[in-house]
N, C-alpha and C positions, 0 to 999 in steps of 0.2 A: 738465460740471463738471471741472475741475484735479481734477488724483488726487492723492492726500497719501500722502507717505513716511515711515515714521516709521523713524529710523536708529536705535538703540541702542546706544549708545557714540559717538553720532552725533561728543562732544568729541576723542574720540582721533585719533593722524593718520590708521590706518587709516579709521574713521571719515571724517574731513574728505575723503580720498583719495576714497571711495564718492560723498560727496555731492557734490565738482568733479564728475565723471562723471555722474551724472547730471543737471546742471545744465550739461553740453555735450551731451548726448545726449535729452534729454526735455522736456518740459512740466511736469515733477510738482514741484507744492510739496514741501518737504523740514523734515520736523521733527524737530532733530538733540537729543540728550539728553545727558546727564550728573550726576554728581555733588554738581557746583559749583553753588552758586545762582545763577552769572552763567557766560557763559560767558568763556573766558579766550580766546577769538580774533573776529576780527572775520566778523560773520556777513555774508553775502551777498546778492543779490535772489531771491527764494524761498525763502529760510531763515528759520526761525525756533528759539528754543530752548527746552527743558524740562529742566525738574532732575528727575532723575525716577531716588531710588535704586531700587532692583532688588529689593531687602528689603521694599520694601512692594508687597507684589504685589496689591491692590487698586487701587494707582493706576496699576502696569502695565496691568490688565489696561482697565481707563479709557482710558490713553493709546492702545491696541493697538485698541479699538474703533473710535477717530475716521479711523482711515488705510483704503489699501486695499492696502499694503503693507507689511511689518517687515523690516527687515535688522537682523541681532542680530550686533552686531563689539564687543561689552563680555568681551575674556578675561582673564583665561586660562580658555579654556573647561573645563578639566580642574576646575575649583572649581567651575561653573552647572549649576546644577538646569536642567531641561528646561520648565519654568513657561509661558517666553515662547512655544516651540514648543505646548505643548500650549494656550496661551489662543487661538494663532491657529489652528489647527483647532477651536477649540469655538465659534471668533465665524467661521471660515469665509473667513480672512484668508489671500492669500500669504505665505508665509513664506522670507527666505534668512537666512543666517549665513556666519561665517568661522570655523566652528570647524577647530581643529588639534589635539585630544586627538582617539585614535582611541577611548579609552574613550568620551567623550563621545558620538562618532559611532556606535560602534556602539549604544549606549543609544534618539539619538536615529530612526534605522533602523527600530526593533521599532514606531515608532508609523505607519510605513507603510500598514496597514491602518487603521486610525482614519481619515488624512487623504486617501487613496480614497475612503470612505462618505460623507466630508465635502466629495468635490470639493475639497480645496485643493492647492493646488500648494507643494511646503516641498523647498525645495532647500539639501544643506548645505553646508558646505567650500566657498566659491565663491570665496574669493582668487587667489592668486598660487602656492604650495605650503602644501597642497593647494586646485585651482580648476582655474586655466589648464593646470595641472602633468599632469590625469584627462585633460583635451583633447587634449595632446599626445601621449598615450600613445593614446587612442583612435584617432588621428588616424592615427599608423603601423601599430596593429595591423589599422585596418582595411584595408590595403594589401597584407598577409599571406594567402596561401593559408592560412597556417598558422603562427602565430604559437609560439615556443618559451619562449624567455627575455625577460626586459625588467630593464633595469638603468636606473634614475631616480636623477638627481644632480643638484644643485644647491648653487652657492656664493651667499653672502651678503656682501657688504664691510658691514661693520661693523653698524650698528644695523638698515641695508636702511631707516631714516627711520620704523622704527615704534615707538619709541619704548623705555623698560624691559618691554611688555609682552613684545616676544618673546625678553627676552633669562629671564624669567621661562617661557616655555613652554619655554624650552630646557634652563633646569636641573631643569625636573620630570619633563620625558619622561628623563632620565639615570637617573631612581632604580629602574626594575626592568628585567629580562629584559625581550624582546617577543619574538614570532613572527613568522616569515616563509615564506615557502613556498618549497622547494629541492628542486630535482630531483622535486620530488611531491609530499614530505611536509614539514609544519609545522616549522620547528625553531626552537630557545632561540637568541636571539642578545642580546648581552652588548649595549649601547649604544655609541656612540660607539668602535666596534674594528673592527678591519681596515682600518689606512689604505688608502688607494689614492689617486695621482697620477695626475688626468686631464685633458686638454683640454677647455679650455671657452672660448667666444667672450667677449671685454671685458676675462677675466685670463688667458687664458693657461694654463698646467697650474696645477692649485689639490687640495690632498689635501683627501680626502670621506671621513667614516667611517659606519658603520649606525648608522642615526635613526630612530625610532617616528615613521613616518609614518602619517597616512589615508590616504593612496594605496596603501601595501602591504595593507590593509583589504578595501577599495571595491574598488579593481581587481580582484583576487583571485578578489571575488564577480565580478565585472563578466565578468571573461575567466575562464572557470574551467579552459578549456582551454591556457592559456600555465602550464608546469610549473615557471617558476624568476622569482620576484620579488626583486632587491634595492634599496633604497630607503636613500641616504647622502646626506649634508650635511657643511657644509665652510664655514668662514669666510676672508676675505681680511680682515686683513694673515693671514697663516698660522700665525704665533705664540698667535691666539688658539686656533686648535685644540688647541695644546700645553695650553695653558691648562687650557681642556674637557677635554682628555682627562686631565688631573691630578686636576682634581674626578670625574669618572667612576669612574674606578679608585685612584685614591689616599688620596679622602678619606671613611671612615668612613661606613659605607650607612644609618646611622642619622640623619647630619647631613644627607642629600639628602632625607630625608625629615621634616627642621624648616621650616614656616612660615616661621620667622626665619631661619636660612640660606639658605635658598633668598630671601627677599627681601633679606637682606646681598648673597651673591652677585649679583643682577642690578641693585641699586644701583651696585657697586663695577663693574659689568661697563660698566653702560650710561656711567656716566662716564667711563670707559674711552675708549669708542668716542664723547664726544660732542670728542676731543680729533682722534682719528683718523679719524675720519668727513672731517675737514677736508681729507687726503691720499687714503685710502680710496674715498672716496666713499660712496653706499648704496645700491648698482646690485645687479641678481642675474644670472644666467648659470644655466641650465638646462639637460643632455644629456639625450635618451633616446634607447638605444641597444637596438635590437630583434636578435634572431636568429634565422630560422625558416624557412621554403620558401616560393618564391615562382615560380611558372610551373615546379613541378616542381625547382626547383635552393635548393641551401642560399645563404640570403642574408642581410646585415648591413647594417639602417637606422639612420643615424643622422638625429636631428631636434633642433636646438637654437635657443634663443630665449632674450633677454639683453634686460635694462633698466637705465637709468641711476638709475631710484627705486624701489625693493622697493614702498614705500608704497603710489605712485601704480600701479605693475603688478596687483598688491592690487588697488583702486580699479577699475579697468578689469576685472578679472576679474568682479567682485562687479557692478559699474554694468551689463556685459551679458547679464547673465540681468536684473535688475531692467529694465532698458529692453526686455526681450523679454516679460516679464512683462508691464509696463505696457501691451504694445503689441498684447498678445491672441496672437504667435506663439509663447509657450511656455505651454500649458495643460498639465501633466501631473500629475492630481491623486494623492498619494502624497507619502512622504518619501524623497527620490534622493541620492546623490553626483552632481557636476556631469556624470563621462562618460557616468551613465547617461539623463541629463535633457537635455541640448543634444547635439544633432544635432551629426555633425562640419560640414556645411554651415554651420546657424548660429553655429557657433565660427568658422569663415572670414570670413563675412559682419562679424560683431562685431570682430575681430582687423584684417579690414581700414577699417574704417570709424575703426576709432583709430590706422591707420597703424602696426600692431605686425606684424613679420615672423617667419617662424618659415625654418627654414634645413634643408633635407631632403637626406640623399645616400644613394644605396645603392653594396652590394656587392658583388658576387656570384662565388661561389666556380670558376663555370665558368668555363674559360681562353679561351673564347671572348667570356665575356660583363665579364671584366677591367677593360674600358676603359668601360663603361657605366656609371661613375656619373655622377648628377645632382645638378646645384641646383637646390630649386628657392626663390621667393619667395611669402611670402601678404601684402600684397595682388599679386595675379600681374598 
């Protein structure tokens, strides 16, 4: 029998982005949901649609019966109750999502043991940052004797094509401190501070400042022995950073934490960029840059990977755990961040089957071993 997908937020782009990919990559019918009593774009062969708000959780839990899979991309996940997660461990269903609230993520975490007992496999954060973002960082730490520091940056031109929602995640992760792990210990880091100017493939040098990511989260646990995480973001044109960093620090800590401002601001923002998107583009560009010993000598990796649609890289991160799901090669029953669930092997295999590259060089501080960097390509 055809497997049935039921996507959640199926109408969004991220959303539509999930469902192309698996509709190039699978067999599986796809039942995309929303809001709307129609849906507002034109659906596909193997699609179909369901108005299905989120508030009524009895007919969630309805629709979550008939599949044999859930992808949950309906955010800002920092506002969703854990409902959908928890009905698909109690009917025994796969579960992924795209969340990007680390609160969320760590909440969703604690029900690990639950979806163990239950055999289900519930994989979170499976986008593009965080997703692809755990992959890459696994990918070089595991190339480390001994892995030290890891610095994770990524630029965004303008909306990245997913629509007012992420420009809505962006001003709510601004409203408090977060934690990061430095030299060993935890520490308080202000949001969106400490610019820094750095190279990255598609723009060029682009300034990044500390953003509440999952990944500073998840990794964290993931690698417990790497002693220094930092985790920054950055928009292209670069004016909007100025922007961000005005609302971070200038405007009233009270107003970052109104419903109504925060949905003024990402209104005002997304039209913004629905002007400059036209110039901009809504590509992303990715570094991770490792430090740590490697055959005995101190060494510096970097690994970078760059798209022309945030959306569709989104898409692709989320469509290959579902198509490995689907396909019976990813059984791990538990709830995982992606680098502790997908093999770095099956991140190659998945990366190259979509034709997406990732771009590896090392460094190495011995004077003999100087001239020894590489490139290298995935698919090789």
């Amino acid at each position: 029998m055809t497997q049935q997908v039921l996507v959640i937020g199926g109408s969004g782009r991220i959303g539509r982005a999930i469902a192309a990919d698996l509709l190039a990559h699978t067999d599986a019918a796809l039942t995309l949901t929303g809001r709307r009593a129609q849906p507002g774009f034109k659906l596909q062969s193997r699609q179909r649609y369901l108005s299905l708000p989120l508030a009524d959780e009895a007919a969630v839990e309805a629709a979550i019966a008939a599949h044999d899979l859930v992808i949950h991309c309906a955010g800002p996940f920092r506002d969703r109750n854990h409902h959908v997660l928890q009905t698909c461990i109690a009917q025994k269903i796969a579960y992924l999502d795209v969340a990007d609230s680390p609160d969320h993520v760590r909440q969703a975490l604690t029900y690990r043991g639950l979806a163990q007992t239950a055999g289900v496999t519930a994989v979170v954060s499976t986008g593009i940052f965080p997703g692809i973002s755990g992959s890459l960082v696994r990918l070089g730490i595991e190339q480390f004797d001994q892995a030290e520091s890891v610095h994770l940056s990524y630029l965004v031109a303008g909306s990245g094509g997913a629509g007012v929602t992420v420009m809505r995640t962006t001003f709510i992760e601004l409203q408090t401190p977060f934690f990061s792990k430095i030299n060993g210990e935890w520490q308080s880091i202000s949001p969106y501070s400490q610019r820094q100017v750095l190279e990255f493939p598609r723009y060029g040098q682009g300034g990044v400042y500390w953003f509440n990511t999952v990944e500073a989260l998840t990794l964290a646990e993931t690698f417990p022995q790497v002693q220094t995480w930092v985790t920054k973001f950055g928009s292209v044109p670069d004016y909007y950073n100025h922007l961000t960093w005005l609302v971070a620090h200038r405007l009233p800590k009270a107003w970052l934490k109104s419903p109504t401002v925060i949905e003024f601001l990402s209104q005002v923002s997304y039209q913004m960029t629905r002007v400059t998107d036209r110039f901009s583009q809504t590509g992303i560009a990715m570094r991770v840059a490792i430090a740590g010993i490697q055959d005995g000598r101190p060494a510096d990796y970097l690994c970078t990977f760059e798209h022309p649609d945030t959306a569709r890289a989104a898409g692709h991160g989320t469509g290959s755990l579902a198509q490995l799901i689907l396909s019976g090669q990813l059984q791990q029953p538990g709830v995982w961040p992606v680098e502790q669930a997908l093999p770095t092997p099956l991140f190659q295999a998945m990366m190259a089957a979509r034709s997406l590259s990732v771009q590896q060089r090392w460094k190495f501080s011995a004077p003999e071993l100087k001239h020894s960097a590489q490139s290298e390509n995935f698919p090789a």
